[in-house]
N, C-alpha and C positions, 0 to 999 in steps of 0.2 A: 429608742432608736436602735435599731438591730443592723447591725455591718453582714453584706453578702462576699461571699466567693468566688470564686469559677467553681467549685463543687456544686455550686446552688445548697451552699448549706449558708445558713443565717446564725450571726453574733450577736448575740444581748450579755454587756457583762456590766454589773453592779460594783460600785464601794459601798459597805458596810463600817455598821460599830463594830466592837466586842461584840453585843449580844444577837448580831445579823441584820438587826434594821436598815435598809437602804439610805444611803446617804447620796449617793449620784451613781447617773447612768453613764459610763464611759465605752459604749458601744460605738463611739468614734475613734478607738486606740488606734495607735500605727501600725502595732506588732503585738502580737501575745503567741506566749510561749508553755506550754503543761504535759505535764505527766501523768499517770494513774500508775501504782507498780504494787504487785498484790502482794500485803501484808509487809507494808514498806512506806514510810514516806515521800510523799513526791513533791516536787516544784514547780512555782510558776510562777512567769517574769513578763511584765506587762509594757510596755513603753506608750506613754502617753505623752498628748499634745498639752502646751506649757500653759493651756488656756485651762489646764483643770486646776482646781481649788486647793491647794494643800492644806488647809484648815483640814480640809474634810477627806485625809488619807493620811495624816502623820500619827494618827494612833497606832500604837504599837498592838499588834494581833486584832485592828481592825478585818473584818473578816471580807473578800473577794468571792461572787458567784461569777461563773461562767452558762450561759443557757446555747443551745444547740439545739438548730431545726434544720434537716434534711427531707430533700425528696414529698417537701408538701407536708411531713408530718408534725404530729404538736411539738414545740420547744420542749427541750427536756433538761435537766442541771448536771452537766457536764460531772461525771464518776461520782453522782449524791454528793457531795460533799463542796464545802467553802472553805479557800485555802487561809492562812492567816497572816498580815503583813507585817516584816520581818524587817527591810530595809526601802530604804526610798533613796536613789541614787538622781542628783542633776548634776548636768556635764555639758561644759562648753567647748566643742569639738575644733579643729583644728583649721576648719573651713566657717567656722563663728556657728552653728549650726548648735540650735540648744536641745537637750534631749530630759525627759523624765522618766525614770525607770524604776517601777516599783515591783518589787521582790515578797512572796508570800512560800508558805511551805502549808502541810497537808497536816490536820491538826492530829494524827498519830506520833508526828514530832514531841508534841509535850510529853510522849510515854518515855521518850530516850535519856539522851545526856547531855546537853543538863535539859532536865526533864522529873523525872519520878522512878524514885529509887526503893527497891523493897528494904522499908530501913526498921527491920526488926531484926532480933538478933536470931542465929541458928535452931534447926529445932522448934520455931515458932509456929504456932496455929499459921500463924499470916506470912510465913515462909518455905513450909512443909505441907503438899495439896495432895490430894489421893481423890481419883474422881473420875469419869469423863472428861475427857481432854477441851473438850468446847465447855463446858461447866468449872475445870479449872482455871481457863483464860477469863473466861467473865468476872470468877470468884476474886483473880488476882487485879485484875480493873477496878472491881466496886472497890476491894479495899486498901488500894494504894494512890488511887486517883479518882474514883468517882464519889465515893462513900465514904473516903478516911475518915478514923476517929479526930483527929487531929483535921475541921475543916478548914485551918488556914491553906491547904492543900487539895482541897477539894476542886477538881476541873470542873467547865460547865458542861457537862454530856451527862446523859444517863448510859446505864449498861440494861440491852434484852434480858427477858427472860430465859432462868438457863431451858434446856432442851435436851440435853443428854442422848444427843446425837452418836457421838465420836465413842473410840474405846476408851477403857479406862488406862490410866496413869499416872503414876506418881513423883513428885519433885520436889528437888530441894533448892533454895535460891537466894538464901541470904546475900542483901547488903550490893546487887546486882542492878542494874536497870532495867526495868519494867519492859520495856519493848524485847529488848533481847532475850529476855525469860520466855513471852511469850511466842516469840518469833522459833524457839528452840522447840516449843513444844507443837505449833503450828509445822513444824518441820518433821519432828520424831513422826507426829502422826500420821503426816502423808507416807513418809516413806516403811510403814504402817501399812499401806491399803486403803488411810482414809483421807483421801485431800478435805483439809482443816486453811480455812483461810478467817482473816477478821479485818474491820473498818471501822470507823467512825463518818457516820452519814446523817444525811440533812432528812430531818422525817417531815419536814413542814414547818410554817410559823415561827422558822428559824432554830429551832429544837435540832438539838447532836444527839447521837443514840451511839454505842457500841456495839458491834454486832460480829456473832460468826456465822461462818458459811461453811454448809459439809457438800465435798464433791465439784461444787464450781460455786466461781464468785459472782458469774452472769449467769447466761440462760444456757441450758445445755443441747448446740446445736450438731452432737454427735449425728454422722450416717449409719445408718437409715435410720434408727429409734432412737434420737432425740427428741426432744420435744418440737423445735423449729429445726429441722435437720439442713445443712447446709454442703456443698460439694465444695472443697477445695482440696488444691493441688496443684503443679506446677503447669498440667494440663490445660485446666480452668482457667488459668491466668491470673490467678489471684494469689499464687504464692510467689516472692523473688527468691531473695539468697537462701540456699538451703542448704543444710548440713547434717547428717546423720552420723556418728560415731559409735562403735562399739570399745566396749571401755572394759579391759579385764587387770590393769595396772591397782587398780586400789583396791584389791579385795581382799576380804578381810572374812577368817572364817573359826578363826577362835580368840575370844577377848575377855578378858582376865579383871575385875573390877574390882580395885581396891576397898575399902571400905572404913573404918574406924579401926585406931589404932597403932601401934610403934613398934616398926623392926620383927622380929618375927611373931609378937603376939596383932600384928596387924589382919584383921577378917578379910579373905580373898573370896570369892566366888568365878568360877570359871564356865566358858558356855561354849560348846564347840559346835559346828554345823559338821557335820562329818560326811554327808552328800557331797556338798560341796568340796570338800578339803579331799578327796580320794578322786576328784575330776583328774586330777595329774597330780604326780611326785611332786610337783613346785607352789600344791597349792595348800599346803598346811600354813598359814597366815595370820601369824598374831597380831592381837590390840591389848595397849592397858590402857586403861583408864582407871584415875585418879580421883575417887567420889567418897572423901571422909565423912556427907552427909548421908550416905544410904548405911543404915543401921541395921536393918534385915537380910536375908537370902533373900527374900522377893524383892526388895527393892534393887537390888543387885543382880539379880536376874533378868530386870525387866529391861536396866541398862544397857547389861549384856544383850540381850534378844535386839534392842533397838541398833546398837553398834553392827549387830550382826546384820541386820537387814540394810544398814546405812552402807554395809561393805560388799553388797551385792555386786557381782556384774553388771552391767546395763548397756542399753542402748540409749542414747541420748538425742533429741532431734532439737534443731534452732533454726528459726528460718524466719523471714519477713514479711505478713501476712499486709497483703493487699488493697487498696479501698479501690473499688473500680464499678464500674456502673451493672454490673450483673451483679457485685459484691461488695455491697455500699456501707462503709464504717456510719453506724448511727441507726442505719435502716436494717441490713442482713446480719450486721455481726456485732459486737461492741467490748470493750475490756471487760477482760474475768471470766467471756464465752468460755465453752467445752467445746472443741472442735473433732471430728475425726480428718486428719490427713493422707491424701493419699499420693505415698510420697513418688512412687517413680521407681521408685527401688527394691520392688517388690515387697514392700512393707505398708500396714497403714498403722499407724501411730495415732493415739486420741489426746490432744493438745491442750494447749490452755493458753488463752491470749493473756499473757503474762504480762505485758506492758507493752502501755500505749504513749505516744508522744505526738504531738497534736502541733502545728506552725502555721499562723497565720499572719501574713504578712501581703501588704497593699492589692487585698482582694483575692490571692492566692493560698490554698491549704494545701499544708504538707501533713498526714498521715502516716507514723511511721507505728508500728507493732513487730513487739516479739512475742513468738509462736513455740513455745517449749511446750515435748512434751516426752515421756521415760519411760522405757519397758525394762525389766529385770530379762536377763538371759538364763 
């Protein structure tokens, strides 16, 4: 049974086991509620009618699809992925009025805390990576969560093939949580030059895979030479709230990296931008950073270089991207596009649908996205 909108978009949403098997069809919900937020856990909170089964929902990390068809096209599984259930809320309202509300998260949550922790000690093969940045995120997946030596810990997903995409780099991370490590280096690399994004997604037949993504996490509908090129702008009508800022308060243009060591036999490496630092008399701008695992000048350098690029200038764009019947979430654009914007303000800016939030309630959708996107000054 598939639930319709006023969008003319159609709901098919499932309960699963653990392992994904369909258990029931709850495409009669009252209200459902989701996220997609790249390289980040997201939620979703479902309210269903008191005539569903709880035998067949009270497993803990039972897993929830959501399927999505618009504008006449094939059903598709709402951001790849099945969220996994968390809590099951029933409540007797104030008006006698009974509700069932079940609650899942996006299974990149197992990477966090409590979650999966890099639990080797400093200095370790399996805590010290040098690599390709899309090849070290993998490396530290298979062997903290997908591959452990230790399979009492072993998640159910496999990890892609690496790829050696992205640049190279090196880290250190004892005794940390796994999401935030790679969340760290998903980050250094972007601001890098190389937007570095990852997922865990449904490949079929119920199968999880871990995967990166270089450049965007959907299709890339930059103007003109995208591949599916798309026009937005406040013009078009398909952008609302917009906000452009230029931002010269946090910059940062020479940074100092501690290294291994005590009091003055402590190893420093220093890295200045001098371009930038001679823009104005107010712009000589120190960082320290505190890294008693980089044992090298290159490792220390690279820190440094990355601090340096993180302490750029920029231009920062945030805005509300759309769904409208020229510009239809599902059909023309979807989470983790590449967009180019054109903002009104004599700028265009090339965006990234960063998060989506999705409300469906008695036949009514709410589509909400954010539209970030950053230029260096």
């Amino acid at each position: 049974m598939t639930q319709p909108t006023s969008s003319r978009a159609f709901y098919s949403v499932y309960l699963c086991d653990q392992q994904g098997v369909r258990l029931a069809d709850v495409s009669n919900f009252i209200k459902l509620q989701y996220a997609r937020v790249t390289n980040a856990p997201s939620l979703l909170s479902i309210e269903l009618p008191l005539s569903v089964d709880l035998n067949k929902i009270i497993l803990p990390d039972g897993r929830i699809e959501v399927w999505r068809s618009v504008a006449d096209r094939a059903s598709v599984l709402e951001g790849e992925c099945q969220w996994l259930i968390q809590a099951i809320e029933q409540k007797i309202n104030a008006d006698g009025s009974r509700t069932l509300i079940v609650e899942a998260v996006h299974p990149l949550w197992s990477l966090g805390q409590p979650g999966r922790y890099a639990l080797f000690a400093r200095r370790t093969t399996q805590t010290r990576k040098s690599g390709p940045a899309d090849d070290v995120i993998k490396e530290i997946v298979r062997e903290q969560a997908s591959e452990p030596t230790d399979t009492a810990r072993q998640l159910p997903f496999g990890v892609a093939p690496n790829t050696s995409q992205a640049p190279t780099i090196s880290k250190g991370f004892a005794w940390r949580p796994v999401l935030e490590v790679i969340q760290e280096i998903a980050q250094d690399t972007t601001q890098d030059g190389t937007y570095l994004a990852f997922d865990i997604v449904n490949t079929g037949s119920s199968a999880l895979q871990f995967r990166t993504y270089i450049d965007q996490r959907g299709i890339d509908r930059r103007f003109p030479n995208g591949v599916v090129p798309l026009l937005i702008g406040p013009e078009y009508g398909n952008v609302g709230e917009l906000t452009i800022r230029r931002e010269f308060g946090g910059e940062v243009t020479a940074v100092t990296v501690l290294g291994p060591g005590q009091t003055a036999r402590r190893q420093t490496t220093t890295v200045i931008d001098s371009a930038r630092s001679l823009r104005s008399p107010w712009r000589y701008r120190e960082s320290i950073i505190d890294s008693s695992e980089s044992d090298t000048v290159a490792e220390r350098r690279g820190e440094a270089r990355a601090a340096l690029r993180a302490g750029r200038p920029f231009v920062t764009l945030q805005g509300r991207l759309l769904s409208t019947q020229n510009s239809l979430y599902g059909r023309d654009w979807g989470w983790g596009d590449y967009l180019t914007l054109q903002s009104g303000f004599g700028l265009n800016i090339d965006s990234r649908v960063d998060a989506v939030t999705v409300q469906v309630s008695q036949s009514e959708e709410r589509i909400d996205a954010v539209l970030r996107g950053e230029q260096y000054l």
